[in-house]
Kinemage of the C-alpha trace (Angstrom):
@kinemage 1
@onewidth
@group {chain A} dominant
@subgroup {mainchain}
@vectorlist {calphas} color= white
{ca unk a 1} P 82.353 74.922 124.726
{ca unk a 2} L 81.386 78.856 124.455
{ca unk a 3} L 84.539 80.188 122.842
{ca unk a 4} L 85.896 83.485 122.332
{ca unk a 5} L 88.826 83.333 119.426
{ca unk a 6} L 91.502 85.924 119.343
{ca unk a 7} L 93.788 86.004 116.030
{ca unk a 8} L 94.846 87.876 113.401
{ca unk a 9} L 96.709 86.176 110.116
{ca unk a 10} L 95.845 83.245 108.165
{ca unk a 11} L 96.963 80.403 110.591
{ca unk a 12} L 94.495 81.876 113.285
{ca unk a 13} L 91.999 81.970 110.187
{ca unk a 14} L 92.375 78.290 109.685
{ca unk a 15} L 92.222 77.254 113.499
{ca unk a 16} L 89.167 79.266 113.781
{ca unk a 17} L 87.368 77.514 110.893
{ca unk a 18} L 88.523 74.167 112.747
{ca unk a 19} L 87.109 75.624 116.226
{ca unk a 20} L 83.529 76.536 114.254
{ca unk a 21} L 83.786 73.156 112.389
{ca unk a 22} L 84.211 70.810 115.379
{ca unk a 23} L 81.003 72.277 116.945
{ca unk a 24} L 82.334 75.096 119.070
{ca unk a 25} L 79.917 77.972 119.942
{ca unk a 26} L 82.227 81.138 119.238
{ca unk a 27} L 80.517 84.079 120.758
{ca unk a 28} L 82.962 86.415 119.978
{ca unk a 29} L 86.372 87.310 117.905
{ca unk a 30} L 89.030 89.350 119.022
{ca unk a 31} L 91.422 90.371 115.642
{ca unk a 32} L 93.809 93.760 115.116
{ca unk a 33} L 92.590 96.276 112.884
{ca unk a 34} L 92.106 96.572 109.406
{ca unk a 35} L 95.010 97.493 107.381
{ca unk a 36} L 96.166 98.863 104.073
{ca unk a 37} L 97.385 96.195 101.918
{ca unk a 38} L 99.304 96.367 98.008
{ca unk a 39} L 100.278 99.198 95.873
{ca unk a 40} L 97.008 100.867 96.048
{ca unk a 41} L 96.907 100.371 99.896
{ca unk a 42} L 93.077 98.789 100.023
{ca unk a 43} L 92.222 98.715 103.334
{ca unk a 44} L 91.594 94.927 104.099
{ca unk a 45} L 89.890 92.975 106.816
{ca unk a 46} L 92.612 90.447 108.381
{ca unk a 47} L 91.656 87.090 107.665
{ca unk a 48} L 90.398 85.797 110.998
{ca unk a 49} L 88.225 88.808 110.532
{ca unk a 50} L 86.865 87.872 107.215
{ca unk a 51} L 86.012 84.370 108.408
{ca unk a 52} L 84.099 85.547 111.553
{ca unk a 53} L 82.053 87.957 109.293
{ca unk a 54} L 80.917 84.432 106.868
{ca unk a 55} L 80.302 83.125 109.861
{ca unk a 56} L 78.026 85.954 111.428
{ca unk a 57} L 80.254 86.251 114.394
{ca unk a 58} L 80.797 89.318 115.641
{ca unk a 59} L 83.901 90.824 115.529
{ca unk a 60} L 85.825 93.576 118.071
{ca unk a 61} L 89.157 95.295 116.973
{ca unk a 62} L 90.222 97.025 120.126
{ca unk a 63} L 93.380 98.738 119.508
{ca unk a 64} L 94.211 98.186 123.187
{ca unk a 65} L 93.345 95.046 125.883
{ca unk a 66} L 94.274 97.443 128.764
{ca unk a 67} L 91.855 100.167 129.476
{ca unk a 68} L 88.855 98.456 130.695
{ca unk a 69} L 86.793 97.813 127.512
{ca unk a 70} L 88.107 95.092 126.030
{ca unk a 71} L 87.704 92.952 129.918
{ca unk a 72} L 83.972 94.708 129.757
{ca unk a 73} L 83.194 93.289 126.794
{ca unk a 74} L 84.739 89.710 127.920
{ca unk a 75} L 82.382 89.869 130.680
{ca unk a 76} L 79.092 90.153 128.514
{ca unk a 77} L 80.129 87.363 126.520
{ca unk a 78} L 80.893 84.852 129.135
{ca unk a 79} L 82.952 82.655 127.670
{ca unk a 80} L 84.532 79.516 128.668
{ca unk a 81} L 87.441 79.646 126.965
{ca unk a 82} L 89.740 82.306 125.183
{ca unk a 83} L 91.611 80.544 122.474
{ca unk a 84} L 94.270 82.799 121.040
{ca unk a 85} L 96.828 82.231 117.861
{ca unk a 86} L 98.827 84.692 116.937
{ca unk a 87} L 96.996 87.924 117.996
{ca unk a 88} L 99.547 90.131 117.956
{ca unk a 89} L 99.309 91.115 121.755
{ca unk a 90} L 99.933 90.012 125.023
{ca unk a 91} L 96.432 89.399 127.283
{ca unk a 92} L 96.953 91.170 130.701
{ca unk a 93} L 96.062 90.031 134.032
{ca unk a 94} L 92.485 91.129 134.237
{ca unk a 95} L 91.396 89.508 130.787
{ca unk a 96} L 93.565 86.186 131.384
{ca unk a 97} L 91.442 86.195 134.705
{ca unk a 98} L 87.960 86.299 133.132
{ca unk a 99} L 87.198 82.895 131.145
{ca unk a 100} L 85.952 79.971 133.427
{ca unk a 101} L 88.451 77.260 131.835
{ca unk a 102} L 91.331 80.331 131.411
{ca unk a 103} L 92.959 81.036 128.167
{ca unk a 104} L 95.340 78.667 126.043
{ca unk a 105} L 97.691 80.050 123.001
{ca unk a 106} L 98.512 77.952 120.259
{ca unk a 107} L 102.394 78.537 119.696
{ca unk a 108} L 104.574 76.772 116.447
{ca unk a 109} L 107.629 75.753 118.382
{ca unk a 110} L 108.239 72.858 120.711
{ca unk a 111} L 108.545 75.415 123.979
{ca unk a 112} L 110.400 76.154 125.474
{ca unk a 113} L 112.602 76.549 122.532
{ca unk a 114} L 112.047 79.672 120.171
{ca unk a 115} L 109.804 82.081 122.244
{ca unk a 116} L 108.519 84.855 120.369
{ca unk a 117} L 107.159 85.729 116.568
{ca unk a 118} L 109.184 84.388 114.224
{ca unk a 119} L 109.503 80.428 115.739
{ca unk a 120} L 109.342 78.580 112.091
{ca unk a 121} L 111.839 80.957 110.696
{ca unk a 122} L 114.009 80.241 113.655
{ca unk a 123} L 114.394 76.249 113.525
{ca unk a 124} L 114.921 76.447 109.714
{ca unk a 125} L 117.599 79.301 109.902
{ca unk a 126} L 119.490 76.927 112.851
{ca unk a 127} L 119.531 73.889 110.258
{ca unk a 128} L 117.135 72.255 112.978
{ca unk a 129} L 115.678 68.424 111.738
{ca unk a 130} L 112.397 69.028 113.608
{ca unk a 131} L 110.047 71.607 115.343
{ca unk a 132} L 106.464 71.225 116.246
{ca unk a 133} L 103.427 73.084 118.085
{ca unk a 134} L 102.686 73.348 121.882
{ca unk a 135} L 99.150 74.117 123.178
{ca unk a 136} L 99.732 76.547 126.378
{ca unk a 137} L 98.136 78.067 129.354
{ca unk a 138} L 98.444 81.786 128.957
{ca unk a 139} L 100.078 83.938 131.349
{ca unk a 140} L 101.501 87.431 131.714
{ca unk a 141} L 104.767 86.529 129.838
{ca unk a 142} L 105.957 85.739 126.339
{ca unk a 143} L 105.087 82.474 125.816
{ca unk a 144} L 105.978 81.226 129.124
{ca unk a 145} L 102.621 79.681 130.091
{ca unk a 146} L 102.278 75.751 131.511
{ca unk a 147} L 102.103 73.694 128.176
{ca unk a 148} L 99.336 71.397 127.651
{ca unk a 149} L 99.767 69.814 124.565
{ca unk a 150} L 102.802 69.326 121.989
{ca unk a 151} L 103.082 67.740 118.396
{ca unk a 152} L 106.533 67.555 116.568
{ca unk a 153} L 107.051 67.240 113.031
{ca unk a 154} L 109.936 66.424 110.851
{ca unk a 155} L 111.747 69.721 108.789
{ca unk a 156} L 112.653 68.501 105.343
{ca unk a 157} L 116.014 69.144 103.960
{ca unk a 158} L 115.117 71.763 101.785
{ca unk a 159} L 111.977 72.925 103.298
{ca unk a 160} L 111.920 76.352 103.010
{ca unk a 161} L 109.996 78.504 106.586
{ca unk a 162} L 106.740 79.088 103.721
{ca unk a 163} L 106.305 74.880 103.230
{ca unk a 164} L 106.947 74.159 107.090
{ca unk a 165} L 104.358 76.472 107.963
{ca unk a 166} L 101.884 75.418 105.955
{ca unk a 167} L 102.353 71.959 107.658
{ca unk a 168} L 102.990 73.457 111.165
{ca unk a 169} L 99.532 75.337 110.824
{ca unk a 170} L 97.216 72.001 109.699
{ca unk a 171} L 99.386 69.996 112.634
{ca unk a 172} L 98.421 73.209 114.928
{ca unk a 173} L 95.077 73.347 114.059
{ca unk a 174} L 94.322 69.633 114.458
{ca unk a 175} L 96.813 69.713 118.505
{ca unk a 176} L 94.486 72.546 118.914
{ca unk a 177} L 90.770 70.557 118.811
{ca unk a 178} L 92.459 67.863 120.889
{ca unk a 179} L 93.781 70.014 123.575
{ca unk a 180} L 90.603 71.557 123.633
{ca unk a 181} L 88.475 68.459 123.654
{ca unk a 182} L 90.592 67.330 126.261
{ca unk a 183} L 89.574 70.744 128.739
{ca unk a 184} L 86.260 70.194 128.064
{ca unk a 185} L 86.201 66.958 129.658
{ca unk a 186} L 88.789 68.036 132.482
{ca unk a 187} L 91.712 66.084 131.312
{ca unk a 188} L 94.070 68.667 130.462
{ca unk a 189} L 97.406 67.837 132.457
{ca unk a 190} L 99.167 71.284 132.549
{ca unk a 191} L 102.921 70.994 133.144
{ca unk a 192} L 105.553 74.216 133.925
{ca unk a 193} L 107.916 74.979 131.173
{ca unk a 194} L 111.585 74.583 132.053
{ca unk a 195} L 112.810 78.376 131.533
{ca unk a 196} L 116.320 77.268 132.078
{ca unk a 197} L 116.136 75.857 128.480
{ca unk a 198} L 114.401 78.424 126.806
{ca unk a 199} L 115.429 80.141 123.845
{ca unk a 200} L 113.899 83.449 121.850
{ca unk a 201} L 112.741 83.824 117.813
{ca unk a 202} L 113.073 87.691 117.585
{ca unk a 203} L 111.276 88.934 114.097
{ca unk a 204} L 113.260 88.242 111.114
{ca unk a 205} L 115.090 91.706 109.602
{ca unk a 206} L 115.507 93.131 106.027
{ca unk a 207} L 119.859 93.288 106.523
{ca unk a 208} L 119.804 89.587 108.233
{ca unk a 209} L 119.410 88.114 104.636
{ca unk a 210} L 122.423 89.047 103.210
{ca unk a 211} L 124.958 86.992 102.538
{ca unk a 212} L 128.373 86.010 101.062
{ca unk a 213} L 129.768 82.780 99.457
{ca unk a 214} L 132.539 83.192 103.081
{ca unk a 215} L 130.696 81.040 105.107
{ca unk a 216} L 130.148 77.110 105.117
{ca unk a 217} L 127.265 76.147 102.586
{ca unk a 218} L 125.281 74.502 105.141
{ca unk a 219} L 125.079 77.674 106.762
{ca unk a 220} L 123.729 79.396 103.659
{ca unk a 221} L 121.707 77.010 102.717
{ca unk a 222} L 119.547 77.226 105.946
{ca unk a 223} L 119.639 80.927 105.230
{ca unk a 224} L 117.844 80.604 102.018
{ca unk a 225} L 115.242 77.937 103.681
{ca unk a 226} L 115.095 80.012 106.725
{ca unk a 227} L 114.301 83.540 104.411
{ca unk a 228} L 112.081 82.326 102.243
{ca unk a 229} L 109.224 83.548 101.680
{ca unk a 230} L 110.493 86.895 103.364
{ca unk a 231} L 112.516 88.639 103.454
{ca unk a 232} L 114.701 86.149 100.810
{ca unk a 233} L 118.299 85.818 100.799
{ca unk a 234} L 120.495 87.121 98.968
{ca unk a 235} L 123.935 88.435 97.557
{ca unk a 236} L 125.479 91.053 96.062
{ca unk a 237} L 126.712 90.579 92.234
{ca unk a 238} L 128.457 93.371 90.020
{ca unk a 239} L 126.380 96.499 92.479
{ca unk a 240} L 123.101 93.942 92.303
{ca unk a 241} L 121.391 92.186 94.199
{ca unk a 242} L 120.534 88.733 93.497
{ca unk a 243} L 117.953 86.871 95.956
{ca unk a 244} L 118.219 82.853 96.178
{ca unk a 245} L 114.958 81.126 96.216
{ca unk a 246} L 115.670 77.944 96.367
{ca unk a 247} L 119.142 76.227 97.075
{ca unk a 248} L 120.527 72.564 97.360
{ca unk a 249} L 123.824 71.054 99.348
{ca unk a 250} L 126.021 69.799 96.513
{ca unk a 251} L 129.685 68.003 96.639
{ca unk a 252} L 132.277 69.857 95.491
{ca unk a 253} L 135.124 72.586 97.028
{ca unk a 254} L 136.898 75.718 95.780
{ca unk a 255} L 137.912 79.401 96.906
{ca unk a 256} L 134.620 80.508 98.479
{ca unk a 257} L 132.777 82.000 95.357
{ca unk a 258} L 134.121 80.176 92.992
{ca unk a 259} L 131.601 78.704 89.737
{ca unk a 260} L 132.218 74.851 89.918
{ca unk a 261} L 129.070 74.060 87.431
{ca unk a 262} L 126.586 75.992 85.306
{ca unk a 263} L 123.927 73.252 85.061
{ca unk a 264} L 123.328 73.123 87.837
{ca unk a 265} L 124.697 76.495 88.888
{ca unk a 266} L 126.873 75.559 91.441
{ca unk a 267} L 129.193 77.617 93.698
{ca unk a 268} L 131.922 77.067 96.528
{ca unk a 269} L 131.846 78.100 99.857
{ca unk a 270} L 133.831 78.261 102.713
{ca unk a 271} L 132.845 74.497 103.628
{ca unk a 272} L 131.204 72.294 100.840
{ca unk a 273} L 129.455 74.193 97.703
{ca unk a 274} L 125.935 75.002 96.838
{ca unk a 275} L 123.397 74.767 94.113
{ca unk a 276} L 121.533 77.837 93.125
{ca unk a 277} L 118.274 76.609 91.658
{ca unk a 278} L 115.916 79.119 91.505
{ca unk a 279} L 117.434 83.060 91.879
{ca unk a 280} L 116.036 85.847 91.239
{ca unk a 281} L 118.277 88.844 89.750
{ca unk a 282} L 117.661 92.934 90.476
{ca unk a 283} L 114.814 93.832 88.395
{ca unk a 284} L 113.884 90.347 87.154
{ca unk a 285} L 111.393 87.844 87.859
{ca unk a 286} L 112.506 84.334 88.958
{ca unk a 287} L 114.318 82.017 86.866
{ca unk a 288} L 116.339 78.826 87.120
{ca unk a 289} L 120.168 79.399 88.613
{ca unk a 290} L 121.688 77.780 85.651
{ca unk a 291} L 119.152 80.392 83.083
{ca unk a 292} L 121.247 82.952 84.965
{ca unk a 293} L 124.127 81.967 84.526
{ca unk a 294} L 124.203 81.310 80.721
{ca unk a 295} L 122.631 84.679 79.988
{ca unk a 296} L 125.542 86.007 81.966
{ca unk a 297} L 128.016 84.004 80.167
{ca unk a 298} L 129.760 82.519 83.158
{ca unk a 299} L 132.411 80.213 82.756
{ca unk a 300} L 133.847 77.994 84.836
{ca unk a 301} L 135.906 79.647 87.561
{ca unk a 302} L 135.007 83.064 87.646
{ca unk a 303} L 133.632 84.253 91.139
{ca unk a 304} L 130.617 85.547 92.606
């Protein structure tokens, strides 16, 4: 089919490479502007961007859908499709209107749970066991659109949101041909979304990652799974911060805070106890929990 991709971050960048692979004819790419990136602020292309350009596809970066030009430019391209993943905005009525086959959204959830931008984070943070990606129809809401397609997968035990999305964007990319294969030979079955059963995945904040050894170590666990990569978990020791990397459910009880082991390093919690493997103390670069711990000089006992 004559595609026109809209995308912005590297899971768009991988679907697009699987749309140009397959034998799509992408006519056009729709991606957000260029933006300063590190310490010396480098203004870089976003990476659906940079694969269009190998590609020699052109590119547009409107900085709005709503004022005429962006639908214009729709027009002269004529395509049959808009396949979107994680633009970045919402299409409005007169651009949803314009492709012949209409305009599907790749979204990493099984909708209608965990609407919105942060769905991956979401199902790790609530301790789910699996999650998935839906193919939609786009519409004028937030991913409320008849769903096409779906694919679950299994969340590992201590996946952390950076592994699951690395999976969730291969399993996306590969739902994504097939859903599309299936439109182009008219055997897309759209079916309506039960809203009653929806639920949101606002974006992930800065003060939602701290945490205290109060709470049941399940709970914290997920936390550190859930944060990870950003914006990473962590507590407060002696005025510092220390951010948890990596963590693992371990048997043992105590006063919530309380050292049970140093190898591994091992704390209680309100409910059950937790290993600290990987931590990363104020100022310091990662290191093993139990490394911590011994250049501390923690004994057993003594309370974070």
């Amino acid at each position: 089919m004559r595609i026109v991709f809209m995308g912005t971050p590297d899971i768009a960048a991988h679907c697009l490479e699987a749309v140009i692979d397959a034998g799509h004819e992408v006519c056009g790419v729709f991606t957000r502007a260029d933006k300063p990136v590190g310490r010396k602020q480098i203004l870089t292309a976003p990476p659906v961007k940079q694969v269009a350009l190998a590609h020699n596809i052109p590119v547009y970066q409107p900085a709005t859908l709503r004022d005429g030009k962006a639908a214009e430019i729709l027009r002269q391209l004529a395509p049959e499709l808009c396949v979107v993943v994680a633009y970045g905005r919402i299409l409005p009525p007169e651009v949803l209107a314009i492709p012949e086959k209409g305009c599907i959204n790749l979204h990493v959830s099984l909708l209608p749970q965990y609407r919105g931008s942060a769905p991956v984070q979401w199902s790790v943070l609530n301790g789910d066991k699996e999650t998935g990606v839906t193919i939609m129809q786009l519409d004028e809401g937030l991913d409320t659109g008849d769903i096409l397609k779906v694919a679950p997968i299994a969340i590992g035990e201590n996946e952390t949101s950076g592994e699951l999305f690395e999976r969730v964007t291969a399993l996306g990319a590969e739902t994504l041909l097939a859903c599309m294969e299936e439109i182009a030979q008219g055997k897309a079955q759209p079916v309506p979304q039960d809203h009653d059963k929806a639920t949101l995945a606002p974006p992930l904040k800065k003060e939602m990652a701290e945490f205290a050894f109060d709470r049941p170590a399940q709970d914290l666990h997920n936390l550190v799974r859930g944060m990870n990569p950003w914006p990473v978990a962590y507590f407060i020791h002696e005025g510092k911060k220390v951010k948890v990397l990596r963590s693992r459910l371990v048997s043992g009880s105590g006063r919530p805070g309380q050292i049970l082991a140093i190898k591994p390093l091992t704390v209680a919690c309100a409910e059950g106890a937790l290993a600290l493997d990987e931590v990363v103390p104020e100022g310091k670069r990662p290191m093993e929990g139990s490394a911590w711990a011994a250049g501390r000089r923690f004994a057993l006992g003594d309370s974070l």
